[in-house]
N, C-alpha and C positions, 0 to 999 in steps of 0.2 A: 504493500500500500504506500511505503513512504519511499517509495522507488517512482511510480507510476505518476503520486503527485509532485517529486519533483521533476519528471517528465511534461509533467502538464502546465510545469511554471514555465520552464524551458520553453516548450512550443508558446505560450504566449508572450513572454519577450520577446522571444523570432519575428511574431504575428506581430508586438507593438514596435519594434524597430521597424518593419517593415512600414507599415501604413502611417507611422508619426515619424517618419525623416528624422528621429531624434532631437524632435521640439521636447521642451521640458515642460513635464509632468510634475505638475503642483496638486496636491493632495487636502481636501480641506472638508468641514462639517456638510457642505449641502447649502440650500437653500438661501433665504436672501443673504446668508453670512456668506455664501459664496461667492453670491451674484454680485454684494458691494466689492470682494475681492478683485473678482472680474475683471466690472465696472471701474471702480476706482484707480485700480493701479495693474492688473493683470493685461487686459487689452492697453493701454497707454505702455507699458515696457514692451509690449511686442513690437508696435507702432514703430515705440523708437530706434530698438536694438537689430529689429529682425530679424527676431530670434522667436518661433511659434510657443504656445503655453496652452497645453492641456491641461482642465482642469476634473480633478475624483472627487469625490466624492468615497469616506469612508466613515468607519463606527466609534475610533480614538483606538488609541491602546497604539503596543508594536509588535502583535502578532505578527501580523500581517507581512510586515518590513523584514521581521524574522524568521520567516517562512520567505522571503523573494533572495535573502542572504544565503541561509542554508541550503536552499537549490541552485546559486549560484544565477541566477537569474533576476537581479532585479530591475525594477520597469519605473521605479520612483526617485524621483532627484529631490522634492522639496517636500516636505508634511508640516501643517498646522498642528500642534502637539499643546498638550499641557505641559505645563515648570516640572513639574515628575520624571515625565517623558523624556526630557532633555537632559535630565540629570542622568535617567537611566542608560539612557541611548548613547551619552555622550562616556559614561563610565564600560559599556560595552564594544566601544569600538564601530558601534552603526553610525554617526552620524558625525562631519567632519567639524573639527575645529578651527575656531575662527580669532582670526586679529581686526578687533572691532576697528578701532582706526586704518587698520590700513585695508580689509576689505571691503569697509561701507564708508558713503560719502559724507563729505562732511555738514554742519547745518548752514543756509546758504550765508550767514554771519561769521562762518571760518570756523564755528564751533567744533569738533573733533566727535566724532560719532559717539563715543560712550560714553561723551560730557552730556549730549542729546538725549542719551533714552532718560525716559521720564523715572524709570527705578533699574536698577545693577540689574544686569540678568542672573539667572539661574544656574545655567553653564556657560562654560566657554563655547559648546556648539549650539547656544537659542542668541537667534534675533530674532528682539520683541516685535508685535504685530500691533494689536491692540488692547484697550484696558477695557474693560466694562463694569457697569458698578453693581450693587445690592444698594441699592436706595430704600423708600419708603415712599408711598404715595396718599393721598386722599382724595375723595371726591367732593369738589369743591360746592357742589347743589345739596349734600348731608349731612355736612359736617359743620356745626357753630363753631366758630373761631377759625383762627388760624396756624394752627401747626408748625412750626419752625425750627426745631430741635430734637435731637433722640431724644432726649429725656420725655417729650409730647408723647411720642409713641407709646409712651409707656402712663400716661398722665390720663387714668382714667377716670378723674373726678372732673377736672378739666373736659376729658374730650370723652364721653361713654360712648362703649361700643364694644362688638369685637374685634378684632386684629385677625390678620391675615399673615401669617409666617410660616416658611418654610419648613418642611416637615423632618429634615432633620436636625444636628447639632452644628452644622459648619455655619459660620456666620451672626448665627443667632446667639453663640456665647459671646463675643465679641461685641455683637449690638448693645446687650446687655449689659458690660461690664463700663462702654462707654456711655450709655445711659444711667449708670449705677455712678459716673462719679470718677471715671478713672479715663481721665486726659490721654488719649491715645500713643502719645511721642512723637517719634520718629518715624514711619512709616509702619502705626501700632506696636512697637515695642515695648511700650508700657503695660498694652493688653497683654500680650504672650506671654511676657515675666508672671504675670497673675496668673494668666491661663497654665502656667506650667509647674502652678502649685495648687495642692488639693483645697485648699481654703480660696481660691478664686474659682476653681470650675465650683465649687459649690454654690458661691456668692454667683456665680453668676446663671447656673442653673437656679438656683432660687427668685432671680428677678424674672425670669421668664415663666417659672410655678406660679408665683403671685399674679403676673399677670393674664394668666389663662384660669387662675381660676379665683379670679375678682369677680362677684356677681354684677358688679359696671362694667368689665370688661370679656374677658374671655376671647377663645383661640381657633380661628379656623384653619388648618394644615392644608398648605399646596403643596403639589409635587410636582404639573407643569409650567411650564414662563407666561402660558397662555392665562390661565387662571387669577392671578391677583387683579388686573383690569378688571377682572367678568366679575370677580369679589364685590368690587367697589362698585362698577357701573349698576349690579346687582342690588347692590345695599345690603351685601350678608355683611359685611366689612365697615367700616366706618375708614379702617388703615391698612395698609397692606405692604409688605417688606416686598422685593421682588426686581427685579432686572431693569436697568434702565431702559432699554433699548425697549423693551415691550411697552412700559408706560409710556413711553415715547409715540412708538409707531398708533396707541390707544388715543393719545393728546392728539397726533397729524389727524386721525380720523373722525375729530372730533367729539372724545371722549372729554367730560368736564374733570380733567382729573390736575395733581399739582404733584410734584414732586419736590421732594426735601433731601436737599445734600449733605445735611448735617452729621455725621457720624457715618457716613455712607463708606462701603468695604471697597477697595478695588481688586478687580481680579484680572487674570490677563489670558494670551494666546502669545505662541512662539512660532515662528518657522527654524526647520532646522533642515541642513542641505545630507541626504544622506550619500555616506563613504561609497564609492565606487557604484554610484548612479548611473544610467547611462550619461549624462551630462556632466558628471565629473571633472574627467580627466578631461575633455576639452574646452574648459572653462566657463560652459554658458550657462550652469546653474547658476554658479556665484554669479554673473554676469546679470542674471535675471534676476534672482534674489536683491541683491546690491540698489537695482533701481528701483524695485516694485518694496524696499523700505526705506526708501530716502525721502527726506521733507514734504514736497512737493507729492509724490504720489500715494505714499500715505494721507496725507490730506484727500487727497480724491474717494478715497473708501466713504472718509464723513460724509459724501454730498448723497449714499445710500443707506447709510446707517447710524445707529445713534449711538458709535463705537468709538473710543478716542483713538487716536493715533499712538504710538508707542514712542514719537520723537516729539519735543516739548517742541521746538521752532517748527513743527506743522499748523500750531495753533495761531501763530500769525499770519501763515499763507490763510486759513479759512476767514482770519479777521479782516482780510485786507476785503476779502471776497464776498464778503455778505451780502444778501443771504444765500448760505452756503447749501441748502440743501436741495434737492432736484427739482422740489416743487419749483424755485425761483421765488420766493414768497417767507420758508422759515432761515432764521439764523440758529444757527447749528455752535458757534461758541456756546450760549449758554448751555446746551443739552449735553455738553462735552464734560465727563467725570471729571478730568484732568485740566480742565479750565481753573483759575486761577479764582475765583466766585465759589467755586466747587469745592473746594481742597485746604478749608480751614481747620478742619477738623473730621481727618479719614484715617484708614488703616486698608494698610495691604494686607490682603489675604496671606496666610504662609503657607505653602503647599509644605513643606518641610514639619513644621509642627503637625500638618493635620497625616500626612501619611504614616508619622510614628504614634500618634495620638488617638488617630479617627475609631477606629475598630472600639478600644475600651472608652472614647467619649461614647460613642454611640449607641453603646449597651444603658451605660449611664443615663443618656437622653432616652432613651425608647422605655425603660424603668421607671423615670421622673412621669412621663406619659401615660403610663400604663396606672399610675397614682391618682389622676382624674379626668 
């Protein structure tokens, strides 16, 4: 059997060398996250360089990549990955290493490319994509007052209702600890030192017990990005924790909804060029890579999605350009996590705590849960 499949990878390399001339194959979630890819910066690198860009569509993970190596066959130069992924990939040998100044360009101020990204990467083989956040939203036709702060979210004498959060522990301890009172730092390093002691995950699973089972307030669990708008448009919700991008595209389509930056997570997307791709060794991954995250066309993604750019001086190219988004009608700064209005008061997600952490938070949170 593991002869015949890697027979089968074999014949379809053969099949994809053949009919893609060795355009590079970029690898990404699907759908409009793909299509801003595209759109924004995948068709414009082709434009420039000349070089074609086939775009997949896959599940995450590096099976996949690890099964195109082991056969000796692989068909993939570029993959969208999560901060895990890169640390994995890049500690195994799949994915090449990079010299952020001298293989990506600089910001069009002379800036040096990894004075530019908005936070240090992961590995040395992820260049950052984009950020996107865990915000908080309301509906502005249900709700008295006006909501301005995590502590709000949490402020159900002030604002009764129920709350709409996410169904597991990632994110939602966090929330809580900077609603509880604990100034995030540095890009949340305040959080994690608490988080990384048993008397803070407590403290902070407790403010989230309190508030689900406050008889003003209480807790509705989502599990899809789709769900928190339908919450709120709904009026199961009064407030709803949940992805920017989605209350976003809910706001374009005229949902009466607001979003609140305050205490908002960020999370991100990598590309990483994989080792002996077909486009490797004759340069035109990096090549492709290099433009499709420089200033300029990382900016091009915002004008389809409500995703930041992973390079701070992209936020000026969108500023100059208002308004930035396709309709020709919204500005797209303010909807930017990483916007400067945005980013008084956030934390970076840590994929690093939450991968040695997640399993025993989780048991934790599903226990707390299972209480009422």
């Amino acid at each position: 059997m593991k002869t015949i499949s890697k027979l089968l990878l074999a014949i379809t390399f053969a099949i994809s060398v053949t009919t893609s001339a060795f355009a590079v194959t970029v690898v990404s979630w699907g759908g409009s996250y793909t299509e801003s890819q595209k759109l924004g910066y995948g068709d414009p690198t082709a434009k420039a360089t000349g070089i074609e860009i086939n775009w997949v569509d896959y599940s995450g993970g590096l099976s996949e990549i690890k099964a195109q190596k082991e056969a000796g066959a692989i068909t993939w130069d570029i993959i969208d990955v999560y901060a895990m992924d890169t640390i994995t990939g890049c500690d195994e040998g799949l994915f090449v290493e990079f010299d952020f100044d001298k293989d990506f360009p600089a910001a069009p101020d002379g800036t040096v490319a990894s004075k530019d990204f908005f936070a240090p990467m992961p590995s040395k083989c992820a260049v950052g994509n984009i950020l996107y956040s865990w915000t908080y939203a309301y509906n502005t036709e249900t709700i008295k007052g006006t909501p301005k702060t995590i502590k709000d979210f949490f402020n159900t004498k002030k604002f009764p209702g129920k709350r709409g959060i996410y169904k597991g522990a990632l994110t939602n301890l966090e929330i809580a600890l900077a609603a509880d009172g604990i100034k995030p730092g540095k890009g949340g390093e305040k959080i994690y030192k608490a988080l990384d002691t048993e008397k803070g995950v407590t403290r902070a699973m407790d403010k989230i017990k309190e508030l689900c089972t406050d008889p003003n307030g209480g807790c509705v669990f989502w599990s899809a990005g789709a769900q928190p708008p339908e919450l709120l448009v709904s009026g199961e919700v009064v407030m709803a924790t949940g992805w920017n991008g989605r209350f976003f595209n809910a706001i374009v389509e005229g949902a009466p909804l607001k979003q609140v930056w305050d205490g908002q997570g960020l999370d991100y997307e990598y590309f990483v060029q994989v080792k002996g791709g077909p486009n490797d060794a004759n340069g035109k991954a990096l090549k492709a890579l290099a433009m499709m995250t420089s200033t300029e066309m990382l900016a091009g993604s915002a004008k389809h999605i409500a995703y930041a750019p992973y390079r701070i001086s992209s936020i000026d190219i969108m500023q100059a350009g208002e308004p930035w988004f396709k309709d020709g009608k919204t500005n797209m700064v303010p909807q930017m996590p990483t916007a400067p209005a945005n980013t008084k008061n956030y934390f970076l997600v840590d994929p690093i705590y939450w991968a040695d952490n997640g399993t025993e938070l989780g048991e934790k949170w599903e226990a707390m849960k299972a209480g009422f």
